[in-house]
C-alpha positions in Angstrom: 28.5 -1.4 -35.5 28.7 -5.6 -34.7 28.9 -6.1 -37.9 31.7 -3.6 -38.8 33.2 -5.4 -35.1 33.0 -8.5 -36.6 34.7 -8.4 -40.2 37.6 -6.5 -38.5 37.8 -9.3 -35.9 37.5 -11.6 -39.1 40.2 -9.7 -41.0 43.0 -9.8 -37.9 42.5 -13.3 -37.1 42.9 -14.0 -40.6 46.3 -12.0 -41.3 47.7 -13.3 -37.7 46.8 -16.9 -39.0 48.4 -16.3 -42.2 51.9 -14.6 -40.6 51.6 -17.2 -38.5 51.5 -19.9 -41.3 54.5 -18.2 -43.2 56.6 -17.5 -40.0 55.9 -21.7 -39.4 56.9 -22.6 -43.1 60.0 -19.9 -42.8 61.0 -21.5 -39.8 60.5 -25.3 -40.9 63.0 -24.8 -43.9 65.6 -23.0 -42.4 65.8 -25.8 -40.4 65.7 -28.4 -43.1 68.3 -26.8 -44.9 71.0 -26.4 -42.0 69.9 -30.2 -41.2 71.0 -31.2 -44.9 67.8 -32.1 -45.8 67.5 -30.5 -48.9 64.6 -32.4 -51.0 62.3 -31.5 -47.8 63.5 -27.8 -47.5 62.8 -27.5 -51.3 59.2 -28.9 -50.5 58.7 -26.3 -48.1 59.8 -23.1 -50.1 57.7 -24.1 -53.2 54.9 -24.0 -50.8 56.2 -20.8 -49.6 56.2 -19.4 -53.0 52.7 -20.9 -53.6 50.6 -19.6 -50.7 52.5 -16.4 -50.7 53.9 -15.4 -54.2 54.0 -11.5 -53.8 56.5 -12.4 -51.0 60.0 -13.0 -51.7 61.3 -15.0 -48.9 60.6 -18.6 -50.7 62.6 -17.9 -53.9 65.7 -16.4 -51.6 65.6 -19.2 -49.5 65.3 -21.7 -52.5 68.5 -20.2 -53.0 70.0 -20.9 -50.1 70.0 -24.7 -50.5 72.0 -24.1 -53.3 74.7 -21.9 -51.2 74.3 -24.9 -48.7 75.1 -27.4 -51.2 78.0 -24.9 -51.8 79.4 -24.9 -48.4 79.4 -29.1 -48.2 82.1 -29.0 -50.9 83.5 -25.9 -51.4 86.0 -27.1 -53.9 83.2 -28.0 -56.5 81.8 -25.1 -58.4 78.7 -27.4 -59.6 76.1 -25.5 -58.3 77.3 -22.0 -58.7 76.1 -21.2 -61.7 72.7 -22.3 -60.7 73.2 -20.6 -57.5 73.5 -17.2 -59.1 70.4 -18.0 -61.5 68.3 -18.2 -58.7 69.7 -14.8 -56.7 69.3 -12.9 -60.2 65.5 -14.2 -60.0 64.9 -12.9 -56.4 66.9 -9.6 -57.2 64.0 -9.6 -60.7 61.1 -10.0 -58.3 62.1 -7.6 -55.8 62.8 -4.8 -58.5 59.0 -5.5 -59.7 58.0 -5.3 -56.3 60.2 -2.1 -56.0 58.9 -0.3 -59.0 55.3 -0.5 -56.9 56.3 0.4 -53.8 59.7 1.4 -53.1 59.9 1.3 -49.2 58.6 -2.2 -49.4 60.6 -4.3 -46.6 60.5 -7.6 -47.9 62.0 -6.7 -51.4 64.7 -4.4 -49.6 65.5 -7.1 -47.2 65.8 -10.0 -49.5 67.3 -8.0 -52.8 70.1 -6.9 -50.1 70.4 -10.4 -49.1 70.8 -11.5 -52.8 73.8 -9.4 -53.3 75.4 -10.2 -50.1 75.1 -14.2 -50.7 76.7 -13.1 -54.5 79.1 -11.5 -52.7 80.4 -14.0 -50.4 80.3 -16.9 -53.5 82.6 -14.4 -55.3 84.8 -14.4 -52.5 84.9 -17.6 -51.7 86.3 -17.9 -55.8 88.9 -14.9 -55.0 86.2 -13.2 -57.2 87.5 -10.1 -54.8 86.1 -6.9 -57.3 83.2 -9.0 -58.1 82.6 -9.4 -54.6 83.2 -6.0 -53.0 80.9 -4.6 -55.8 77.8 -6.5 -54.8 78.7 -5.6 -50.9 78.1 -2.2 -52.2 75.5 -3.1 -53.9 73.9 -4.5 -51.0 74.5 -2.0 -48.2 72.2 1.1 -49.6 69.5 -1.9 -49.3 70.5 -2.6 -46.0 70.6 0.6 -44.8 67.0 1.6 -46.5 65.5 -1.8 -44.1 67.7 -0.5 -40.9 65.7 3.1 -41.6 62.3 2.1 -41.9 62.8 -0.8 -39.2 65.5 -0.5 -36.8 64.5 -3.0 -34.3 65.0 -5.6 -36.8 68.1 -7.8 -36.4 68.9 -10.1 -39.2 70.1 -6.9 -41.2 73.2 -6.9 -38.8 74.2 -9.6 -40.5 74.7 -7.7 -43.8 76.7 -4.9 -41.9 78.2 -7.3 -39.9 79.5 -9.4 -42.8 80.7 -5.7 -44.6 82.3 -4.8 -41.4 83.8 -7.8 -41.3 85.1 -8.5 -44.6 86.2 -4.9 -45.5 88.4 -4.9 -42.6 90.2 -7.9 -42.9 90.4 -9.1 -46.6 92.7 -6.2 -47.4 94.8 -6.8 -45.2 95.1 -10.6 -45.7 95.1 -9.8 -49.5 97.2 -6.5 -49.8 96.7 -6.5 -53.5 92.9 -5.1 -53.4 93.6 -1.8 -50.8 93.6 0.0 -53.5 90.5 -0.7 -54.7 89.3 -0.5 -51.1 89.3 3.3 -51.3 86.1 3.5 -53.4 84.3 1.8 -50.7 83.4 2.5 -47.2 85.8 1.4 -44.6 85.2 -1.6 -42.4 85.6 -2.3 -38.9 86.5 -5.7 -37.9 85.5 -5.1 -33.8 82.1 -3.8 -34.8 81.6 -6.5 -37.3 81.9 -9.2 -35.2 79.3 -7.3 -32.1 77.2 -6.8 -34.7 77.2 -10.4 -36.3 77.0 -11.4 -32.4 73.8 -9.9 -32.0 72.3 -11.6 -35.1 73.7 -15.0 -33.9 72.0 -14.6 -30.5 68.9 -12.7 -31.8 68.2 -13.3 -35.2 64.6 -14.0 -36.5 65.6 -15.9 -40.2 69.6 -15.4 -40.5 71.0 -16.7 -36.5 72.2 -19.8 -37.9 73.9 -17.9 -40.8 75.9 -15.7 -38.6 77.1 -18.5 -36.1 78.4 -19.7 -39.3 80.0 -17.1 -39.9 81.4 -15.9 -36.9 82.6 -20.0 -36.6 84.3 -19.7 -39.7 86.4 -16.1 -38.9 87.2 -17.2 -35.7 88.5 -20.1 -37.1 90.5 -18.8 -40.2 91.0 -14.6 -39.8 91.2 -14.4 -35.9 92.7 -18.6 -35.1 90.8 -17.9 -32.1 90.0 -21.4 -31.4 87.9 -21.3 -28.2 85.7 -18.9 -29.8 85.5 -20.9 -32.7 84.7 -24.2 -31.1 82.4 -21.6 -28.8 79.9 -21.5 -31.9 80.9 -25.0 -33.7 79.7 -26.9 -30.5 76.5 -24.5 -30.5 76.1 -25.3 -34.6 76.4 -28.8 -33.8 73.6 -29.2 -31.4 71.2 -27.7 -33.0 72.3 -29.4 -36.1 74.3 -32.8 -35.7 73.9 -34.1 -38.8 75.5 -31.3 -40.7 78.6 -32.2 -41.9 80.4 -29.0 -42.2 79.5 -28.3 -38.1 81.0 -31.7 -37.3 84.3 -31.2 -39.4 84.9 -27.7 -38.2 84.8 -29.3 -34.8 87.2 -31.7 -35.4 89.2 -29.0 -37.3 89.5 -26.5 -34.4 90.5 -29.7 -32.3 93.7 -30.8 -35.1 94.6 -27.0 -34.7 94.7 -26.7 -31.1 96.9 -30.3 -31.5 94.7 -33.0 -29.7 94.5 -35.3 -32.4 92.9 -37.6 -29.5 90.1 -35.7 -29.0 89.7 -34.7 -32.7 89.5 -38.5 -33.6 85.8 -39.5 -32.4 84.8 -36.9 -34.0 86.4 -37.2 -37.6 85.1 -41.4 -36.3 81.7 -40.4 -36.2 82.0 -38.4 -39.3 83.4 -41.7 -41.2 80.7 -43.6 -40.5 78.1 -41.1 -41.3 79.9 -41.0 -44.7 79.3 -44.8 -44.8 76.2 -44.8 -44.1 75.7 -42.6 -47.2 73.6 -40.1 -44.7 73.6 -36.7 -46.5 75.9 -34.7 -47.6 78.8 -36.3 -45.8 80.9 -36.9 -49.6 83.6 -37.8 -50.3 85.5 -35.1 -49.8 84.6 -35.1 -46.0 85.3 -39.6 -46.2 88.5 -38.3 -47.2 89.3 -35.3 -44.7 88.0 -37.5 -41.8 90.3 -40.7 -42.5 93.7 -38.5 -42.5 93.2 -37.4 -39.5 92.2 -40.8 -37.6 95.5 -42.0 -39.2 97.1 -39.2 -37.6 96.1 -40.1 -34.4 96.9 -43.5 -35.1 100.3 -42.4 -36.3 101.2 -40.3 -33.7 100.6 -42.7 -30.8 102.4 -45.6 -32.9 99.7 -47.5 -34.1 101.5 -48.4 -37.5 98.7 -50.8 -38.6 95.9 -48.6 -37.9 97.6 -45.4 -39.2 98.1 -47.5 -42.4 94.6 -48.3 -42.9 92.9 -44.6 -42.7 95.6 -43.6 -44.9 95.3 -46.4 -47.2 91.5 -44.9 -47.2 92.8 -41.5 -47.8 94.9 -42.0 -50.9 92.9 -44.1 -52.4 90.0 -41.3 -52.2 92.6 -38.7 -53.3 93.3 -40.2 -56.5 89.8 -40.2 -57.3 89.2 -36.9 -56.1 92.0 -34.6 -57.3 92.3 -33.7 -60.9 95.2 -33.5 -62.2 97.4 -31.8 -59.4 98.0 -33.8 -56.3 96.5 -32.6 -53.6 98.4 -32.2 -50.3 95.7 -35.0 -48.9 97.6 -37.2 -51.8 100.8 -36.3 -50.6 100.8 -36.6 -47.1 99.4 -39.6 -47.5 101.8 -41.2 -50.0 104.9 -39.7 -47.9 103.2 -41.5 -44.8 102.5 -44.7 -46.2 106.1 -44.8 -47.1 107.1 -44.1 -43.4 104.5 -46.6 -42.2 105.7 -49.3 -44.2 109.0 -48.7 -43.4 108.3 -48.9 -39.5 106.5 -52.6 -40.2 109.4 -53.4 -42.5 108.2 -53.3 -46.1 111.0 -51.7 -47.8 110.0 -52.3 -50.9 106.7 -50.9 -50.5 108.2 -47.9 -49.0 110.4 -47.3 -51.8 108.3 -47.1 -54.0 105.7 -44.7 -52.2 108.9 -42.5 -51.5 110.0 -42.5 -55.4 106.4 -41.5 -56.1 105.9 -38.4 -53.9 109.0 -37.3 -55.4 107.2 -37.2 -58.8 104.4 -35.1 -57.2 105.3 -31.5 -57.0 106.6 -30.6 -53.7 104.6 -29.9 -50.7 105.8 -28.2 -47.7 109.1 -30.9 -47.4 108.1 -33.5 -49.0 110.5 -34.3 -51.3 113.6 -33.4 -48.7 112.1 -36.3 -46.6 111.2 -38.7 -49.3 115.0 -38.5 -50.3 115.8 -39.1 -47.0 114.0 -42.2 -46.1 115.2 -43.7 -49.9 118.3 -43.5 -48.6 117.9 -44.4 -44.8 114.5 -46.2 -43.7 112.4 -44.2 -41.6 112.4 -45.5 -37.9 
């Protein structure tokens, strides 16, 4: 009877020591990744993968320093392809896993999570049929983990995310209600309590759905103080990630305090100069328009000419070939600012070459104006 006491004692300590171990790792490279350090995070998950390989946690989250690299410049589709590699690997190991033991939690958890982070890729690229096909995909999944463990909250996310996005797509994008009727309806309120409760709760996706609630506030709802509510929360867990720090400044430009959105986008500027990681070029760029703003605004024609300078120079490196509105503005300004310290001739000629650009908001009504009367 000791001895039977014994090897069961044996047998718990060792499975609590090895949760414990993969909780630890799990843990680690979330952390990594939302901290941009991706070479470390990669470390950790093939480890992961190693001391656990009939999990499927380390491939998934492999995959999510790919969608990472994603979100650091959205406009880049250089790692999609290999993003979508590595999902259709996890969704191949959990359907093995599945065709042994259907109610197995893991495989449910992270096959569903495969097809969500499919799903929100596709809509990122307008992909919108693509993506709502994968959400219902995913949800059955999702549903299946709910059932078998209802106390667990990082599946909120996926019905928060469906709740979300089935409410408010269609109606930003009237074009795909029709094919909204094959699907289950959303609800936007619900979403969003339900994405709360992962943020606040969440065991592997909290960070995920601050992200997320950060980035609806901020684009669906333009509710700034609840965006900046979860950007300054982002941000201190994680002030080295560039897309936390931008959207701060962001929500800051949209609430139109350029003064207290410059220290930030400052900050973020010389972050990009010290080459730290993942602040590109792309955010160099985003970051100097906006100090140039401020400097613009409160007539500092010299120092608004500079970060603008900065700005259309990356531009021209950066866009492809349509000008992007970064170029633009930035032209159009530097005509205006040279204008102001009385360098007509440089003026003229930025004017004459925004009007060769294809228009942006008013960009060519003013560029005609100033060629014929110098901006003041």
């Amino acid at each position: 009877m000791k001895t039977y006491l014994f090897i069961l004692l044996l047998l718990v300590t060792s499975t609590f020591s090895q949760n414990a171990r993969f909780e630890s790792l799990i843990k680690t490279g979330i952390d990594q990744i939302y901290g941009i350090e991706f070479q470390k995070a990669e470390q950790t998950f093939r480890t992961v993968q190693k001391e656990f390989p009939h999990n499927p946690a380390g491939k998934f989250f492999e995959a999510m320093i790919d969608w990472w690299r994603i979100m650091l410049d959205m406009e880049s589709e250089e790692f999609d392809d290999q993003f979508e590699d590595k999902l259709d690997a996890v969704i191949d190991m959990c359907d093995d896993i599945l065709d042994d033991d259907e109610k197995n939690i893991d495989a449910l958890f992270f096959k569903g999570g495969a097809f969500g982070f499919r799903g929100r890729l596709y809509s990122i690229r307008e992909s919108w049929m693509d993506a709502a096909l994968d959400g219902k995909d995913a949800m059955p999944l999702v549903y299946q983990v709910y059932e078998a463990d209802p106390d667990n909250r990082d599946i909120q996310l996926g019905f928060g995310i469906y709740n979300y996005y089935a409410s408010v797509i269609p109606e930003k994008y009237p074009f795909i209600k029709p094919f909204m009727m094959f699907f289950p309806q959303g609800d936007k309120d619900k979403g969003l309590k339900q994405l709360e409760t992962v943020a606040l709760n969440g065991r592997y996706t909290k960070i995920e759905a601050r992200y997320f609630l950060l980035t609806s506030y901020y684009a669906f709802e333009e509710n700034m103080d609840k965006a900046m509510q979860w950007a300054d929360s982002l941000s201190a867990d994680f002030p080295n990630n560039p897309t936390f720090e931008r959207y701060k400044g962001r929500i800051l430009v949209k609430k139109g305090s350029y003064t207290n959105a410059s220290p930030i986008f400052e900050s973020i500027l010389t972050k990009c100069d010290l080459g730290l990681p993942g602040y590109l070029d792309r955010t160099k760029r985003e970051s100097a328009y906006y100090i140039g703003m401020r400097h613009k605004i409160q007539n500092h024609s010299d120092s608004a000419k500079v970060y603008f300078e900065i700005c259309e120079k990356l531009s021209r490196n950066l866009d492809d070939d349509e000008p992007s509105g970064w170029l633009v503005n930035s032209v159009l300004y530097l005509g205006m600012l040279n204008d102001k310290l009385g360098q007509r001739q440089k003026a003229i000629k930025y004017y004459k070459e925004v009007l060769e650009f294809d228009e942006r908001q008013d960009s060519h009504e003013k560029a005609r104006r100033y060629l014929e009367k110098p901006y003041k």
